[in-house]
DOKE-152175 format. One line per 4 residues: their letters; for each residue x, y, z of C-alpha. Coordinates in nm, 2 decimals. Each point is the difference from the previous one (the first is absolute). Layout:
<tivexs>
a	X/Y/Z  ... $
</tivexs>
This chain:
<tivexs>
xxxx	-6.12/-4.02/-7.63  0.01/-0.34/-0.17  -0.33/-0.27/0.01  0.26/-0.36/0.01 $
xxxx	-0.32/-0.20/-0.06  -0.40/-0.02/0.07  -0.21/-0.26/0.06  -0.37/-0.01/-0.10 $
xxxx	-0.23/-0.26/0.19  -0.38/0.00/-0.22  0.10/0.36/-0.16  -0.20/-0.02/-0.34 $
xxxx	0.06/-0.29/-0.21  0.27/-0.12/0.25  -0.03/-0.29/0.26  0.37/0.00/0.07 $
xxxx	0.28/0.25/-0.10  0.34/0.07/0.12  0.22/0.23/-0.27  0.38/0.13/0.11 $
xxxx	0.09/0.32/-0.15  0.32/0.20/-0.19  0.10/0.30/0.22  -0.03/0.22/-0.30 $
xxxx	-0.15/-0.08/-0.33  -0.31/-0.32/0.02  -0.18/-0.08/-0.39  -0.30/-0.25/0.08 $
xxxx	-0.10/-0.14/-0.31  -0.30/-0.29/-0.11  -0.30/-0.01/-0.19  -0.32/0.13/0.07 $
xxxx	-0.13/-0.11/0.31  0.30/-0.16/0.15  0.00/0.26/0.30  0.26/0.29/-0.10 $
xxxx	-0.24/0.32/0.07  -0.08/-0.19/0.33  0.37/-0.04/0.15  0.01/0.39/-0.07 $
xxxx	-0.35/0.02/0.15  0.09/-0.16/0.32  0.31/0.19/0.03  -0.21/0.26/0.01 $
xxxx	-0.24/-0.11/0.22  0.27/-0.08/0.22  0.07/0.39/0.03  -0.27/0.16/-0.03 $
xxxx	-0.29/-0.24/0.14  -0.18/-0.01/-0.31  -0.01/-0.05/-0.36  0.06/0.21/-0.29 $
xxxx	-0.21/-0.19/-0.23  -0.34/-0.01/0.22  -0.16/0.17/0.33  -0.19/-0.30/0.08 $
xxxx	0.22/-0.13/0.29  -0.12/-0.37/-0.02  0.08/-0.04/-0.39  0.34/-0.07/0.06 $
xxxx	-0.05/-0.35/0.19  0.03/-0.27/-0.20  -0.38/-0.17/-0.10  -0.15/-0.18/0.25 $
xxxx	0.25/0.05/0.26  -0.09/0.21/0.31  0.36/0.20/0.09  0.32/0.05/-0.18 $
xxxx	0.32/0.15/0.10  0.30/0.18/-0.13  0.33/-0.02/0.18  0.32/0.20/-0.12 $
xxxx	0.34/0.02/0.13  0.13/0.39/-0.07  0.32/0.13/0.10  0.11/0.33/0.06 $
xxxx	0.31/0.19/0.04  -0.02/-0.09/0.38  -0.16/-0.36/0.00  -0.22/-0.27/-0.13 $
xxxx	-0.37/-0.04/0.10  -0.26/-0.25/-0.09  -0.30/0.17/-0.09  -0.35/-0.18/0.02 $
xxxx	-0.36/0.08/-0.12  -0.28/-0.25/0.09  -0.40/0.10/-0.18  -0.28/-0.18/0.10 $
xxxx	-0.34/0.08/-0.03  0.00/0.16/0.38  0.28/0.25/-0.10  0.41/0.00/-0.02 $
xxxx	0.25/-0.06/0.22  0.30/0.16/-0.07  0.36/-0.06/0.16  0.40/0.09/-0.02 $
xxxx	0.15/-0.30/0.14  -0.20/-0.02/0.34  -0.15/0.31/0.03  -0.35/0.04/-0.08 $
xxxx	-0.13/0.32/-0.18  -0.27/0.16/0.20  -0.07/0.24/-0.31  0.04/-0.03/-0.39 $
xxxx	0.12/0.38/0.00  0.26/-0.14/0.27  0.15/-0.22/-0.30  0.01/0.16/-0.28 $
xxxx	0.34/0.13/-0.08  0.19/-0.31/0.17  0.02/-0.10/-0.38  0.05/0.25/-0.27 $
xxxx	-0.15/-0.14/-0.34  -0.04/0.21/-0.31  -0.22/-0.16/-0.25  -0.14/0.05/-0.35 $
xxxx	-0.24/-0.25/-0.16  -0.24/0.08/-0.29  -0.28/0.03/0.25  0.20/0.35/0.01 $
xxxx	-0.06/0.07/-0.36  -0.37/-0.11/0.12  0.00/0.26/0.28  0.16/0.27/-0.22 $
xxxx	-0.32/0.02/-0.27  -0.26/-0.06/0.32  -0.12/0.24/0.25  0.11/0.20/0.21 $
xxxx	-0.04/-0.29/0.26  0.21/-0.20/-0.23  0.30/0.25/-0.01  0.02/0.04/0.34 $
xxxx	0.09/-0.38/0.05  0.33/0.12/-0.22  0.10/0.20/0.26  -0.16/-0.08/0.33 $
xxxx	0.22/-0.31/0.09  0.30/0.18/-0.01  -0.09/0.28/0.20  -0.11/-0.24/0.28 $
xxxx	0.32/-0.19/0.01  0.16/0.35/0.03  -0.22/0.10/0.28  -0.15/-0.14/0.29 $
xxxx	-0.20/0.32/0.09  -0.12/0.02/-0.31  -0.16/-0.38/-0.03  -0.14/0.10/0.36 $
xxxx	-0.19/0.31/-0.14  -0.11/-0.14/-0.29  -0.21/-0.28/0.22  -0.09/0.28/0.26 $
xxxx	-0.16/0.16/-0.28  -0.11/-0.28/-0.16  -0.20/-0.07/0.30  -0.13/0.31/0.02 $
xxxx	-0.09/0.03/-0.32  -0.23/-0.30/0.03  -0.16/0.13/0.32  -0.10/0.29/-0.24 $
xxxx	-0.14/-0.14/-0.25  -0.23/-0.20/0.29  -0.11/0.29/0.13  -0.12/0.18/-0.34 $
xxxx	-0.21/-0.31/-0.06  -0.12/-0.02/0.30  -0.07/0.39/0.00  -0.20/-0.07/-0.34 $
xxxx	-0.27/-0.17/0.26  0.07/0.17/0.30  0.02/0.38/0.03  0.13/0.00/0.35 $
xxxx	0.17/0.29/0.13  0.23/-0.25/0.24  0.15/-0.20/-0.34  0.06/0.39/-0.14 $
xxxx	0.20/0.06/0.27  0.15/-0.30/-0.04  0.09/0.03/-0.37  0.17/0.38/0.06 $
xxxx	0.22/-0.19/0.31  0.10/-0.25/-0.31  0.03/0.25/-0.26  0.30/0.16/0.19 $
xxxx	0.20/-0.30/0.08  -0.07/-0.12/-0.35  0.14/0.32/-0.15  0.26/0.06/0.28 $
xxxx	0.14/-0.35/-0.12  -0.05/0.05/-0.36  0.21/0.27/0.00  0.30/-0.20/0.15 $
xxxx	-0.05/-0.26/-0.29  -0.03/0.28/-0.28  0.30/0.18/0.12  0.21/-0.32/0.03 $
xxxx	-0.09/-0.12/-0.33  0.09/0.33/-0.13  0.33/-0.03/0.11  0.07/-0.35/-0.13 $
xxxx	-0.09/0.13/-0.32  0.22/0.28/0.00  0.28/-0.27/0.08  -0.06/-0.19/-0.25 $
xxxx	-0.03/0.24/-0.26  0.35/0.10/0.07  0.13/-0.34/-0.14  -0.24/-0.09/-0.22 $
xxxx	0.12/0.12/-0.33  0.32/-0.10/0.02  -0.13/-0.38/0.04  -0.27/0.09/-0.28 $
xxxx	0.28/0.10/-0.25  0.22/-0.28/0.09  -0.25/-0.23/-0.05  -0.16/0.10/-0.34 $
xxxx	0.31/0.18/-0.16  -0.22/0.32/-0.03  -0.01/0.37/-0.02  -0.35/0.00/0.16 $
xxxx	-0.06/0.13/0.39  -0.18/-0.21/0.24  -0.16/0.08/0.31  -0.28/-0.07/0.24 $
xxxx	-0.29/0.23/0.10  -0.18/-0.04/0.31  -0.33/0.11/-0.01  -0.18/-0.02/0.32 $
xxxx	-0.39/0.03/0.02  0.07/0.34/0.24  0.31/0.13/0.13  0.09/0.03/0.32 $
xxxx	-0.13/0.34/0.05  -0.29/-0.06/-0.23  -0.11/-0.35/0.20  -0.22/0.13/0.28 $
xxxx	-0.20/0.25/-0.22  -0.04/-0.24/-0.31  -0.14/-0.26/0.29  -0.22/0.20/0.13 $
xxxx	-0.13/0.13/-0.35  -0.09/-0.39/-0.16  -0.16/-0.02/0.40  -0.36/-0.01/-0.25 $
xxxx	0.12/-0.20/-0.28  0.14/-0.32/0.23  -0.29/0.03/0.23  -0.22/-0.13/-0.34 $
xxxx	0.29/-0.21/-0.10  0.08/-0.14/0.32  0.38/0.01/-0.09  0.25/0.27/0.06 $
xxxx	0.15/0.15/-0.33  0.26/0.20/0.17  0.36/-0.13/0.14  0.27/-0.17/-0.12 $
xxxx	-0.18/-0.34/-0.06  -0.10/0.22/-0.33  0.36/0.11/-0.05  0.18/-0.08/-0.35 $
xxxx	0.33/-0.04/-0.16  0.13/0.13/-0.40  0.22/-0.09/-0.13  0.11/0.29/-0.24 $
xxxx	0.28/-0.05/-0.31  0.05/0.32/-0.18  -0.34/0.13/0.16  -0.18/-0.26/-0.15 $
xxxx	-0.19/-0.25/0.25  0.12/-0.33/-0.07  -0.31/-0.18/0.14  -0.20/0.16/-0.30 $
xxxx	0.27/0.09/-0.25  0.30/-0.19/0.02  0.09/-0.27/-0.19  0.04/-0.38/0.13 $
xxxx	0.41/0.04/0.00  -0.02/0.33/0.19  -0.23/-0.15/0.26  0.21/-0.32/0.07 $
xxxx	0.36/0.21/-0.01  -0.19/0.32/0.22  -0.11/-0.28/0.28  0.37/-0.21/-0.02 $
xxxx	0.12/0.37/0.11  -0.23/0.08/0.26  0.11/-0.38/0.16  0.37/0.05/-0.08 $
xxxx	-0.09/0.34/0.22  -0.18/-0.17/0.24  0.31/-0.26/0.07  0.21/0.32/0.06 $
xxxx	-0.20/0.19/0.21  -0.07/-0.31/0.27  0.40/-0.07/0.00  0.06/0.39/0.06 $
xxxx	-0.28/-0.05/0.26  0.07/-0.33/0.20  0.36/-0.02/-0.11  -0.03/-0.33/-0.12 $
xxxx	-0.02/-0.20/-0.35  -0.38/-0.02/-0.07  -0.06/-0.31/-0.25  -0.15/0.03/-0.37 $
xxxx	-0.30/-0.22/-0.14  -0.05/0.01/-0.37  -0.25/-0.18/-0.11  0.00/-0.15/-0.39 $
xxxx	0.09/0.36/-0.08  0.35/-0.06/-0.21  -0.22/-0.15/-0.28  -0.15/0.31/-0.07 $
xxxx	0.35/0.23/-0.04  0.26/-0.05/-0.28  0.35/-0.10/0.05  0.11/0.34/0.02 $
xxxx	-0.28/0.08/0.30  0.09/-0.29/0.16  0.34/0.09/0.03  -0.11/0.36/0.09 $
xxxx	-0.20/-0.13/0.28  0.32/-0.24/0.12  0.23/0.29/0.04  -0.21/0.27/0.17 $
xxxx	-0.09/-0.29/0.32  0.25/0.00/0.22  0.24/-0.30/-0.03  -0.04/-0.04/0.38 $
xxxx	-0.40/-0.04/-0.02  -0.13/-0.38/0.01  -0.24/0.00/-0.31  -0.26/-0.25/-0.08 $
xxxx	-0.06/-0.09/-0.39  -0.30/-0.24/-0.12  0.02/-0.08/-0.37  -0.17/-0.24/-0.23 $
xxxx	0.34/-0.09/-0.14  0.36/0.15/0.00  0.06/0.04/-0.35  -0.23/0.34/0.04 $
xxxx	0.28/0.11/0.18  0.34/0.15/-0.06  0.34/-0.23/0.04  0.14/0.28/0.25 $
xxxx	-0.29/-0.07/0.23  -0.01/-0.38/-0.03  0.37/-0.06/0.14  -0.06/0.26/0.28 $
xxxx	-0.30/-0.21/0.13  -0.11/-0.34/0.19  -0.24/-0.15/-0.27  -0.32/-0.17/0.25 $
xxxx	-0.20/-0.21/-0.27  -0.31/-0.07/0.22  -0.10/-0.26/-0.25  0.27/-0.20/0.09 $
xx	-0.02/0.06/0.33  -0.38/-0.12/0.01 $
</tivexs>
């Protein structure tokens, strides 16, 4: 799939903003300020219904407007849509031409985007909670089911933690019953999420390293652990023995909302021991994996966002990078300035210099 062009309506610093794309290779260049993290921001937004740089919803409209909008027109093997995403302060309203999207879980997947941003790097050094934004988004865009169970036990996991404070104050018998009835759908549903992100894992880790060594022109092995809080067999038992501890907490320790990602080169976690270069090439790989494992999936081009990352590899990287995406992938480049960047690249790419667009 190709994005032809977007159109952003109060989307950040933007009152007004129509942009037509390349097919294949885009390089968005300006100063500081002039916009080029937010074209690849609203991109994403456009495909995944939020932002990669922020959860607060409402931060992307423009100051001291009320709404904005993001429109793209994406076309597919088959045909072209227009895609549109309206947030207010109500909510979203989200459509593919004229139909209306009942359900956000509905519309993820209608477009693929793979994207890494130094908010990655961010994410990588964080928490668990952090890592898990590396690799939630693509699962969900793989799987409908998935996003589905993850809410499910989202809401369940918040109708726990309402009963253990309210069991701090009230040592009914009724809410006891009530909690063990919760307890097995939240561990019945855990389970589903535990095993599927087992799986993914096991996927990924199957390309990984060859991306990894393209990449950094190393000898090293990458690969990711998953570590969940409990296994799958381990869930209902581990629940049931914290039962005392998240009763004084009034939070539940247990699931996979505590679950956590390494990422592991030559058995040494990155997060804590690797250096900035092995952390920048180890999460370009994991993307580059992530872009093949949606087109093996939805058997479609997804499309590749990287954000003011260039700057940070040498020529040689750069051109590593540049051979191991597939020529067919639209990719999105935002740059302080070309001459950062290889010749090779340059004549491959439309050059979008937002400050003469402004």
């Amino acid at each position: 799939m190709v994005l032809k062009s977007l159109k952003m309506f109060n989307f950040r610093r933007f009152g007004t903003k129509y942009i037509g794309f390349s097919d294949s290779l885009n390089i968005l260049i300006g100063k500081n300020a002039t916009g080029k993290t937010s074209v690849l921001e609203g991109i994403y937004y456009l495909a995944l219904t939020k932002s990669f740089k922020t959860s607060d919803d409402l931060g992307v409209i423009k100051e001291n407007e009320s709404e904005m909008s993001v429109i793209g027109e994406v076309c597919k093997s088959e045909s072209c849509d227009s895609y549109k995403i309206i947030k207010t302060a109500k909510g979203k309203a989200i459509a593919r031409n004229d139909y209306k999207f009942k359900k956000i879980s509905d519309y993820l997947g209608e477009i693929l985007v793979v994207a890494f941003t130094n908010f990655d790097i961010i994410n990588l050094v964080g928490s668990p909670k952090d890592r898990r934004k590396i690799i939630e988004p693509i699962i969900c865009q793989i799987s409908k089911f998935y996003t589905d169970e993850c809410n499910y036990y989202k809401k369940l996991l918040n109708d726990r933690n309402t009963l253990l404070k309210r069991l701090t104050f009230e040592k009914k018998e009724s809410l006891t019953n009530v909690l063990k009835v919760i307890d097995l759908q939240l561990v019945a549903s855990a389970q589903k999420i535990i095993s599927f992100r087992k799986k993914f894992i096991d996927k990924v880790n199957l390309k990984l390293n060859d991306f990894y060594k393209k990449i950094a022109g190393a000898k090293e092995d990458l690969k990711i652990e998953y570590l969940p809080s409990a296994t799958s067999d381990e869930m209902g038992n581990k629940l049931a023995n914290a039962l005392s501890k998240d009763l004084k907490k009034g939070t539940t320790s247990v699931g996979p909302h505590r679950d956590d990602y390494v990422f592991i080169i030559n058995n040494k976690n990155i997060t804590l021991y690797g250096s900035q270069g092995q952390q920048r090439s180890a999460l370009i790989a994991t993307k580059l994996t992530f872009l093949d494992l949606l087109k093996e999936d939805k058997k479609e081009n997804p499309i590749l966002l990287l954000d003011d990352v260039l700057s940070e590899l040498d020529r040689s990287r750069q051109n590593n990078l540049f051979e191991a995406i597939d020529g067919n992938i639209q990719t999105f480049v935002s740059t302080s300035t070309i001459s950062e960047l290889d010749k090779k690249i340059i004549d491959k790419a439309k050059i979008i210099n937002l400050e003469e667009e402004m």
